[in-house]
C-alpha positions as CSV (number, residue, x, y, z in Angstrom):
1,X,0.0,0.0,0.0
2,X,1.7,3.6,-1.1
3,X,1.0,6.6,1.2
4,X,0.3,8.3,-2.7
5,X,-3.3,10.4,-2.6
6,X,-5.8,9.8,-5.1
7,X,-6.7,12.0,-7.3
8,X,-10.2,10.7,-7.9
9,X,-11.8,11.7,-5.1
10,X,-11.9,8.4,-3.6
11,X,-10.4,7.3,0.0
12,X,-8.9,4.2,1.4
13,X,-11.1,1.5,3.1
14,X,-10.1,0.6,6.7
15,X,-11.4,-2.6,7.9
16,X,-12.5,-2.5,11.6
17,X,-14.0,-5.1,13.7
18,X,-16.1,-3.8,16.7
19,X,-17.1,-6.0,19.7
20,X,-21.0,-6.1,20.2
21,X,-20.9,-3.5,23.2
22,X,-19.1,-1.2,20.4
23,X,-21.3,-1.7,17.9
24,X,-24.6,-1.4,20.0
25,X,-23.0,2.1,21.7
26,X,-22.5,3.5,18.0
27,X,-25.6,2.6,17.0
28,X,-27.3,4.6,20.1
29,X,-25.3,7.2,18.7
30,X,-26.5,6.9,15.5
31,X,-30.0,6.7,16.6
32,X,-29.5,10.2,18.4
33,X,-28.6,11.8,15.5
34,X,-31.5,14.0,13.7
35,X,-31.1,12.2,10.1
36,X,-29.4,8.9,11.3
37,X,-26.5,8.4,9.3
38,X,-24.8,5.1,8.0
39,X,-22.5,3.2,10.6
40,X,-19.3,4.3,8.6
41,X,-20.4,7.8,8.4
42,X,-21.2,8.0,12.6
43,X,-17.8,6.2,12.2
44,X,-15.9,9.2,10.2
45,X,-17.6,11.4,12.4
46,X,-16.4,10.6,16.2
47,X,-13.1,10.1,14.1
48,X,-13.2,13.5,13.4
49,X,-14.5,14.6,16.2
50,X,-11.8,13.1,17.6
51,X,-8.9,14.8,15.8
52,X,-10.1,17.9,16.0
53,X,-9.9,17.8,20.1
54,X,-6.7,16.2,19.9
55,X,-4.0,17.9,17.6
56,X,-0.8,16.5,16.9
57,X,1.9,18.4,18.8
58,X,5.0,18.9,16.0
């Protein structure tokens, strides 16, 4: 796998397994939400959520 961006638009699949407490949490997230979005989506979400509290220090 290169580190190379696409220039299509597209972006790389990650395969993650969740255990069922996981998976039933993110789906009460989901479920919260006003237009419930798809279980990657909620996914890239608290991702982002995520990055954007937590900054990498250079």
């Amino acid at each position: 796998m290169t580190d190379k961006k696409k220039n299509d638009g597209r972006a790389d699949p990650v395969l993650v397994r969740l255990p069922e407490e996981l998976m039933r949490a993110l789906d009460a997230m989901r479920r919260a939400e006003e237009d419930p979005p798809t279980r990657p989506e909620m996914i890239r979400r608290i991702l982002q959520a995520w990055i954007e509290q937590h900054p990498v220090k250079k």
